[in-house]
C-alpha positions, 0 to 999 in steps of 0.5 A: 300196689304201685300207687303207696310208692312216692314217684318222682325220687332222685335216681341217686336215692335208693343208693343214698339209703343204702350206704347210709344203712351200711354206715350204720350197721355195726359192721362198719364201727369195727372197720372205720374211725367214728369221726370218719364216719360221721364225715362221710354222712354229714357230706353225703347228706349235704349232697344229697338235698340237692338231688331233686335240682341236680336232676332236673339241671343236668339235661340243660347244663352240661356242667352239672351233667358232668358233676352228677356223672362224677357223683353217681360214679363216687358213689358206686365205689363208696357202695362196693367197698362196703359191699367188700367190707361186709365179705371180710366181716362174714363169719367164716373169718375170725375178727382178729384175722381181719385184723392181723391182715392189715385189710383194714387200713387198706380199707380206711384209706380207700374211703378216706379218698372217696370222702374227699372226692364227696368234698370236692363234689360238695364244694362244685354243687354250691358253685353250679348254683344247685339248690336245696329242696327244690319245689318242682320236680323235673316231670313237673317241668316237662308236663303241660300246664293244666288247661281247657285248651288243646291243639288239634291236627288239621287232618280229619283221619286218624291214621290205623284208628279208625276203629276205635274211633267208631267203637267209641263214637258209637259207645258214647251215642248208646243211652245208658242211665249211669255215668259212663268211663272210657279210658284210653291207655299206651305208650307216650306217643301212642295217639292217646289224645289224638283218638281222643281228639278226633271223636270230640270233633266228631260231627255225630257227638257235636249233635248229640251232646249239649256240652263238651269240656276238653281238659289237659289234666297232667299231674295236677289233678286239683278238684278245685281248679278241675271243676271251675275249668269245666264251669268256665268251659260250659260259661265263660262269665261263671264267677269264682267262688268256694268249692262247695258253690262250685259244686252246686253251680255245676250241677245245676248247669249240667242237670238234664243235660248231656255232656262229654267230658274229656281228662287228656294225660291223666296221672292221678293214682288216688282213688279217694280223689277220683271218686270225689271228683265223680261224686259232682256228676252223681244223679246225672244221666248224661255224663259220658267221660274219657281218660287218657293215661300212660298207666294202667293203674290210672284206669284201673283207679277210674273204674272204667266202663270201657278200657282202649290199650293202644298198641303200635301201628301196623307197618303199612298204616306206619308207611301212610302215616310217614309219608303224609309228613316226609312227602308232603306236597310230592310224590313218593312215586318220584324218588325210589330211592328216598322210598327205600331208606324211608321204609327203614326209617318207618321200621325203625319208629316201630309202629309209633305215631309221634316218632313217625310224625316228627321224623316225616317232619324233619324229612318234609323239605329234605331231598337229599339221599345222603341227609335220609340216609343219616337221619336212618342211622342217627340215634334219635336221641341225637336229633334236636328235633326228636329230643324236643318232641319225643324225650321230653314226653317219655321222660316225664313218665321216667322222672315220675317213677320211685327211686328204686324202680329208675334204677331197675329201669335204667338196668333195661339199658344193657339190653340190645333193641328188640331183646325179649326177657322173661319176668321172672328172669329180669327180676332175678337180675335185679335182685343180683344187683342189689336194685331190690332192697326193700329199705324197710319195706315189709316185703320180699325182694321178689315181691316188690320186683314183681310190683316194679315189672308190673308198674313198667307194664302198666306204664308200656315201658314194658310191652308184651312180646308178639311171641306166643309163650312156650310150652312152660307157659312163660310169656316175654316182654321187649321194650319199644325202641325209643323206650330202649333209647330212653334208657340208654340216654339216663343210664350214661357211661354205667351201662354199656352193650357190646354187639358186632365185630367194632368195638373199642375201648371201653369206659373205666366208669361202666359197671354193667355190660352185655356182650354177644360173642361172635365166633372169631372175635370172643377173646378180643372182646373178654379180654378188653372186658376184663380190663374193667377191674369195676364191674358189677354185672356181665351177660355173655351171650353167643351167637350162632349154635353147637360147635359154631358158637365161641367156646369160653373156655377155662384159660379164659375164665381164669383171666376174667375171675382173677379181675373182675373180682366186683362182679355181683352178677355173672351170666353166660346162658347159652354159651358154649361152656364145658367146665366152670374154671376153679377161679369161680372162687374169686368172685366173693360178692357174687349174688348171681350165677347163670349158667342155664342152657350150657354144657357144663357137665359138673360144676367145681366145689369151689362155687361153695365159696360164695358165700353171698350167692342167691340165685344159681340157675342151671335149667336145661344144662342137661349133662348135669348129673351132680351138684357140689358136694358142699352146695350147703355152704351156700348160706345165702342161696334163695333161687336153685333152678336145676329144671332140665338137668339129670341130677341123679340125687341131692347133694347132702345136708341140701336141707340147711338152706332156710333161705331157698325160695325156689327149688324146682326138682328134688331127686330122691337118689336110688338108695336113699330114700330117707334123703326126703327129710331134706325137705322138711325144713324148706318152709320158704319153698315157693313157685313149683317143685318137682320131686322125682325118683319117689320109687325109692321112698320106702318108709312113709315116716321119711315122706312125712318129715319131708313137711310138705304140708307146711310149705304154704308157699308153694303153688305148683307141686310134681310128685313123679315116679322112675322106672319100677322095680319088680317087688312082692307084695310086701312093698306094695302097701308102703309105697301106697302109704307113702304118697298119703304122707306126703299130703300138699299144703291146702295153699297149692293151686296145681298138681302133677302126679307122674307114673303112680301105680297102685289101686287107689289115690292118696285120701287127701285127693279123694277128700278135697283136701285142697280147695284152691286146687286149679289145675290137676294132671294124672300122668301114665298112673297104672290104676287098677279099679276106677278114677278118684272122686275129682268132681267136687273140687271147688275150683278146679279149672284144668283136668288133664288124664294121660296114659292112665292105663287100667281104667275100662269105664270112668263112672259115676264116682268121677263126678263125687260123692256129693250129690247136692252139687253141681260135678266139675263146677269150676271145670273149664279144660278136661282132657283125656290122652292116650287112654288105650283101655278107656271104654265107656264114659258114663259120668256125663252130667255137670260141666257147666263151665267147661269151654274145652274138650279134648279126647286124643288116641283113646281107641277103644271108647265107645261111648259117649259124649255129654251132650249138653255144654253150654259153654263149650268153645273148642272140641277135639277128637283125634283117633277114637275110631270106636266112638260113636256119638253126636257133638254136644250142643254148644251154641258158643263152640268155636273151634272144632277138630275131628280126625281119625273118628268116623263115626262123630255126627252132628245134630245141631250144626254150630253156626259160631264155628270159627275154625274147623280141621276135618281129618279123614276120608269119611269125615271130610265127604260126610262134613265138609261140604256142611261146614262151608254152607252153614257155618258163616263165621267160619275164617280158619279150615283144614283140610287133612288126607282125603283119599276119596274119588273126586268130590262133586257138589251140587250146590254150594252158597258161598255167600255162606264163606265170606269170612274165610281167610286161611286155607290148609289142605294137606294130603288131598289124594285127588286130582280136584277139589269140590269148590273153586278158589277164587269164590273165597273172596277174603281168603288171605293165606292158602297152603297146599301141602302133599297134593300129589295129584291136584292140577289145575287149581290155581289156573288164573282163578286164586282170590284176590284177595291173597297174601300168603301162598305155599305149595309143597310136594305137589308135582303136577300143580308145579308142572303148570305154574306158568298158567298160575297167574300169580303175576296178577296177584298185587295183594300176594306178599309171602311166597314159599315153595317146595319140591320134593320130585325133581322139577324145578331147576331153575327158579322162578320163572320170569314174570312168575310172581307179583312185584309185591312180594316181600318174602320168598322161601324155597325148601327141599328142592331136590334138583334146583340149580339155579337163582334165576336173576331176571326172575328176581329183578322186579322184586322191589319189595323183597326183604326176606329170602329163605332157602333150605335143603337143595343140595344141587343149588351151585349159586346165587345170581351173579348179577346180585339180589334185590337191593331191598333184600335185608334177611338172607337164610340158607341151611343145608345146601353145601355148595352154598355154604361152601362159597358165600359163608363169612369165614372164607367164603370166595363170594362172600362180598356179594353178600355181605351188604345184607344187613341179616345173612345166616348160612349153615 
């Protein structure tokens, strides 16, 4: 838990603690003269008692900003240079060696130099007044002091709140008998006390409270001081008085009582004093209390009823907001020009109340384009303004933070805006630079990275990526600009980005860069990075793809490994890099090397050499087919990505690395079967594992010393098998054995068995020999009789069986042998793929938890479904054309897909369907019409290949569809469709794809209501778009259209689309030639133009796009590229304005 961790340590601290520990190892006593030594530590003792108030003085005095820069620098180069003695130290060179060499007097004199630089830095800090153990800590400072006051806005709306407000408002009216806990947590700047704020003033809780108590906490959470305040708020004539009469009068002025009790800015991680405080409201039935925080973890500790997570406002409650304080008194409307920079001014605060607040104060009596104009493109940090609202807010939470976890959040820096990092990945580079270690902590590096991330999380610091994760399951994080800004600002000169073509000189002091390669200018770029002799860390990205992306090549390696020698940290992740240079070799203190994504074929046996390496990452370098020879040198290795690579076998002796803690694929190499005891030893092995190529393991007694029953760690375990050889039936009984030898430890949580052929499972999954076993996948398994007994695993909660061949009926052993408890208890996810055998499912029972149901491509099963789950919430049959059987009952389904199965009925009809995909024609003529009538939930249909004459319905209540807001129809093979649009009167997006015959849909009657339109391959419904009436739609914001039959030549039509639109795409026009200017002229909202594969396209306008436009992206139309590409491109000019223009 983050809460044993002391906030508030100098960021200087951790580096402090670790170069006291080097002075005194005993490394050191063979390298340094004792005297020197103590020194050194009496010095940096000296220095170090004044952190606390250096810290603190260096944002008010300049003086001592440049004194700390100075310090943090010396002592950077004071901790690489032990870095560089403990290399010389390593075993691998004899001690009279180092001696002979004459290093150590290089090294004796080197710290001798930084020992005087210290001197220096001593003598100044008594100079600059700086103070021994200052009493306040600079997040003290910057924090209110506690009070019962608060500043309320004059505005009675809350800007993109309103529903929380209602929520709470009507939260706290509801009669409950216990003390009820609301706790609003976000972002500094987030409008935390302003929803707060305005459900205290709220008229409907005036009423209904007798008391209401407002109390600014910050970090003093003094009960003492907390329960006279509220005393003095409810009477200000109470008296003074000891705690425990304190107590006792505040329970007898709120007995009987109702009241709201309001904690703003809470910072209190003790659970102890929180529940001491909540015990002086026990027995009372009308306490209701609100918590503001900046932390998750404070809200956990509250015990919270209720928890609010405050995000960033929508972009058009952004807008509103900005222009109540930049327009105030005017109208927007009046200057067009200031509404356009505004705009990217409100993009630019990215959804944060304060941010948008300050900068429309700054801009209130500014009418000047030229002053908007700078505002945009100052950092706004640089702003007097913004510093004394906004910094100083979020730099109390950084101040607040331990040592260590500064230093890993200061690191963020180096990423550019908007950058998206995975967490496993940043705590890698982390641990690469050293920022993790654990000082005595009993605990791994990776643990308490993980603790870090999860702290910078719970502080939004770390925010979640809108991105939806990938396949892998991974999900990303960013960081809100201005927390970006704040990093930066703390970091100084050590972290620096390079991005774009302008970049100059850069700082001898920065230790860590990341750099984005363009195609033409890479080399400058690593050339003036190699200059930076100091360097601790580079991330190289590159942009553009393929053969358009700058190639790093071998000279340039060689020129960058022979100097930058200090390098721990070395990322070239999806760069376009072919061969890894021999020089690789220099880098002695490297700790982490990236090379995932690449098109590295082999990596050189000199990577051997680096001793101190522990994270090499080769994910998805899919040329890979073999890894050095002597990869055992690599002593220190804890992390071996080689997911996505085509590893043929393990290099040998692979087994002596006791210090891996991730290996994600073992390839047992044909021929080598015995190669499997290499895992015998790993006992560190954590996270998954992959092990392949287990055909070729013929003897159980190797697969038995592969020891994985031992490997406690480990969660998530792949066995999978290769192409099978022909074999007698000799060899089939100890490839069964094999697998039975190879039994997980009790600890693994999920398992994948991949392309197993034999009659039976391993004992050890028919004997529930894995209790905590959460997820299950049997992939392409060839069986020959029945499934295993997997119904009484006790908390397996995903199921998944594909392609296993040879199963006509899952009976009743599927549900197990144990009568007396429920089958599938834990079973939320079963499903069953590609099972083109499957006839009969007879094991029906059970499944109370089951929430999703998914049976795809399995042609020959007939029956049948069970018909009772309780908790089913999606369905999905998908091409079982032989199925015959009712939907379950499921009075919580909410999703539901049926394609390609026409012979599904429908007892009870769900009316919580929230979104239905009806595929097929008799699925869709027995269905749909049912579906809009009696589903009034239902938001989300698609509509899939009706072939059908054109349907004809009665009657229809579409009071029923009130909800609907997308519509998809894809292959509708009829001139009509049953319903009109415009019924749908919330309907927001609608896509028409591959309507061949559809006409006259969209004549003047689309919802109102509309803001996402597509239309593709639907040649009649083209031919008539003059009498569409899009031009009436002012709510249509996103546009695209595809022709696939030669129609369209010019595009669009004049006066075709609204004027709201903000992006327009046009994809596989096959005959468009011409942008038509004066089609685009009223688009002043437009931002994003896409086009995609019309190859006859000749231009863009010549008069220009809209001036709003800022994304420009065009693929695959060659006589655009041709002319508009960056690189000597005749029109390039006319375009090169747009701040985002892809063209390939």
């Amino acid at each position: 838990m983050m809460a044993e961790f002391v906030g508030g340590g100098t960021f200087l601290w951790s580096v402090f603690q670790m170069i006291r520990e080097r002075l005194a190892s005993t490394v050191v006593i063979d390298y340094f003269d004792e005297e020197l030594v103590n020194k050194l530590q009496v010095t940096l003792n000296s220095i170090n008692d004044v952190m606390n108030d250096a810290e603190r003085k260096q944002y008010q005095n300049l003086n001592v900003k440049n004194w700390f820069d100075d310090l943090k620098h010396v002592l950077y180069e004071v901790e690489q240079l032990l870095d560089v003695v403990a290399i010389d130290a390593q075993p691998t060179k004899s001690k009279i060696g180092r001696f002979i060499s004459a290093t150590i007097n290089r090294f004796e004199s080197r710290i001798k130099v930084l020992l005087k630089r210290l001197i220096v830095l001593e003598v100044q800090k008594n100079r600059l007044g700086l103070e021994k153990d200052s009493k306040i800590s600079f997040s003290q400072q910057l924090s209110r002091e506690f009070t019962t006051e608060f500043c309320v806005d004059d505005e009675s709306v809350i800007y993109g709140r309103e529903h929380e407000k209602e929520e709470i408002i009507h939260f706290l009216l509801a009669d409950t008998d216990s003390i009820s806990i609301i706790s609003i947590v976000g972002l500094a700047g987030m409008g935390k006390t302003t929803l707060a704020q305005l459900v205290f003033n709220d008229h409907r809780i005036t009423e209904q409270f007798d008391f209401k108590v407002w109390l600014c906490v910050s970090e003093s959470f003094n009960l003492i001081r907390l329960t006279r305040s509220i005393l003095k708020s409810i009477d200000s004539s109470a008296a003074d008085c000891e705690n425990y009469i304190l107590q006792r009068e505040l329970q007898q002025r709120l007995a009987g009582k109702r009241y709201l009790l309001v904690l703003d800015d809470v910072w209190n991680k003790d659970k102890p004093t929180w529940d001491n405080f909540v015990l002086r409201f026990s027995g009372s039935s009308g306490c209701k209390m609100i918590v503001t925080t900046r932390d998750m973890e404070v809200a956990s500790v509250t015990g919270s009823t209720w928890l609010i997570h405050l995000k960033q406002l929508e972009e058009n409650v952004s807008w509103s907001l900005f222009v109540k304080y930049a327009f105030r008194g005017r109208n927007v409307f009046e200057y067009p020009n200031l509404e356009l920079i505004g705009e990217k001014i409100v993009k630019k605060c990215a959804g944060l109340p304060l941010a948008l607040k300050t900068l429309g104060s700054i801009l209130q009596t500014i009418s000047s384009e030229p002053e908007w104009v700078k505002i945009l493109e100052t950092e706004l940090w640089h702003l007097p303004e913004v510093d004394n609202h906004i910094y100083s807010i979020l730099r109390s939470s950084y101040f607040n933070l331990p040592s260590n976890l500064k230093r890993c959040f200061t690191y963020c820096s180096v990423f550019p805006k908007g950058y998206e990092f995975e967490k496993a990945e940043l705590i890698k580079l982390w641990m690469g630079e050293g920022l993790l270690k654990c000082c005595g902590r009993d605990k791994t590096e990776e643990e308490l990275g993980n603790e870090f991330f999860d702290h910078l999380v719970s502080i939004s610091f770390f925010q979640q990526s809108v991105m939806m994760p990938l396949r892998t399951g991974k999900y990303y994080f960013t960081m809100h600009d201005l927390v970006n800004d704040l990093a930066k600002s703390v970091s100084g000169e050590s972290y620096l980005r390079i991005e774009g073509d302008n970049v100059q000189d850069i700082p001898e002091r920065t230790r860590h860069i990341w750099c984005c390669l363009d195609l033409n200018g890479g080399d400058r770029k690593l050339e003036l990075i190699s200059k930076i002799e100091g360097l601790n860390g580079l991330i190289v990205e590159a942009h553009g793809y393929g053969d358009r992306r700058f190639r790093i090549s071998t000279n340039v390696q060689q020129h960058l490994f022979s100097r930058l020698k200090y390098l721990r940290m070395l990322s070239f992740s999806r760069c376009n890099l072919l061969e890894l240079a021999d020089e690789i070799r220099n880098l002695k203190l490297l700790r982490h090397l990236d090379l995932s994504y690449t098109e590295i074929i082999s990596l050189p046996n000199s990577i051997c050499m680096l001793y101190n390496l522990q994270t090499l990452l080769l994910q998805d370098c899919f040329k890979l087919i073999e890894l050095p020879l002597d990869l055992c040198k690599l002593i220190n290795l804890c992390h071996l990505n080689l997911e996505g690579t085509h590893i043929k076998k393990m290099p040998m002796k692979i087994g002596g690395l006791n210090n891996l803690q991730m290996l994600t694929d073992f390839v047992v190499g044909e021929q080598h079967g015995f190669d499997i005891k290499q895992l015998g030893k790993l006992n560190q092995l954590r996270g998954k594992l992959q092990i392949s190529g287990l055909e070729n393991v013929i003897d159980p007694a190797h697969a038995a010393t592969a020891n994985l029953k031992d490997k406690k760690h480990l969660e998530e375990l792949t066995m999978s098998y290769g192409e099978w050889r022909e074999m007698d039936d000799s060899l089939i009984e100890p490839h069964v054995s094999v697998l039975d030898a190879l039994q997980p430890n009790r600890n693994l949580m999920r398992l994948t068995i991949k392309d197993y052929r034999d009659s039976s499972f391993p004992i050890w999954l028919e004997d529930r020999q894995l209790p905590n076993l959460v997820s299950l996948k049997l992939l392409g398994c060839k069986l020959r009789s029945q499934m295993p007994p997997l119904g009484q695993f006790p908390s397996l909660k995903k199921l998944s069986i594909s392609g296993c061949d040879g199963i006509e009926i899952i009976g009743t052993e599927f549900c197990g042998y144990n009568s007396s408890n429920v089958p599938f208890r834990s079973l939320e996810t079963l499903q069953f793929e590609h099972m083109y055998e499957w006839k009969e499912w007879l094991c029906l029972e059970g499944f109370p938890l089951l929430q999703e149901l998914c049976i795809k491509h399995c042609p020959k099963l007939k029956s049948a479904l069970p018909q009772y789950l309780p908790s089913l919430q999606k369905l999905e049959i998908i091409d079982c054309q032989e199925l015959e059987s009712s939907i379950p009952k499921a009075g919580n389904i909410s999703q539901l897909e049926l394609k390609r199965s026409d012979d599904i009925w429908i007892n009870e009809f769900p009316f919580s369907l929230k979104s239905v995909t009806l595929c097929g024609t008799q699925v869709i003529e027995s269905m749909l019409e049912k579906f809009l009538s009696y589903c009034v939930f239902l938001g989300e249909l698609e509509v899939e290949d009706f072939f059908g004459p054109n349907l004809e319905w009665s009657s229809l209540e579409f009071n029923s569809c009130i909800f609907l807001h997308t519509l998809t129809i894809t292959g509708w093979h009829s001139s009509s469709l049953p319903f009109a649009l415009h019924l749908f009167t919330n309907l927001n997006s609608l896509v028409l794809y591959d309507c061949p015959w559809l006409e006259s849909v969209l004549m003047r009657q689309l919802p109102s209501n509309l803001c996402s339109l597509r239309i593709e391959k639907c040649p009649k419904l083209m031919g008539s778009r003059e009498e569409w009436g899009l031009f009436q739609l002012n709510s249509l914001k996103q546009f695209s259209v595809g022709d696939h039959f030669e129609i369209l030549e010019s595009f669009p039509d004049e006066s075709l689309l609204p004027s709201t639109i903000n992006s327009l795409e046009l994809t596989n026009c096959s005959n468009l030639r011409i942008i038509n200017y004066k089609g685009l002229l009223h688009l002043t909202s437009l931002e994003s133009l896409y086009i995609e594969d019309c190859p006859c396209l000749e231009s863009l306008p010549a008069e220009g796009l809209p001036s709003s436009l800022s994304t420009l992206s065009i693929h695959d139309c060659p006589l655009i590229k041709k002319l508009y590409q960056k690189e000597g491109g005749e029109r390039w000019h006319t375009i090169s304005h747009i701040p985002s223009v892809t063209i390939s």
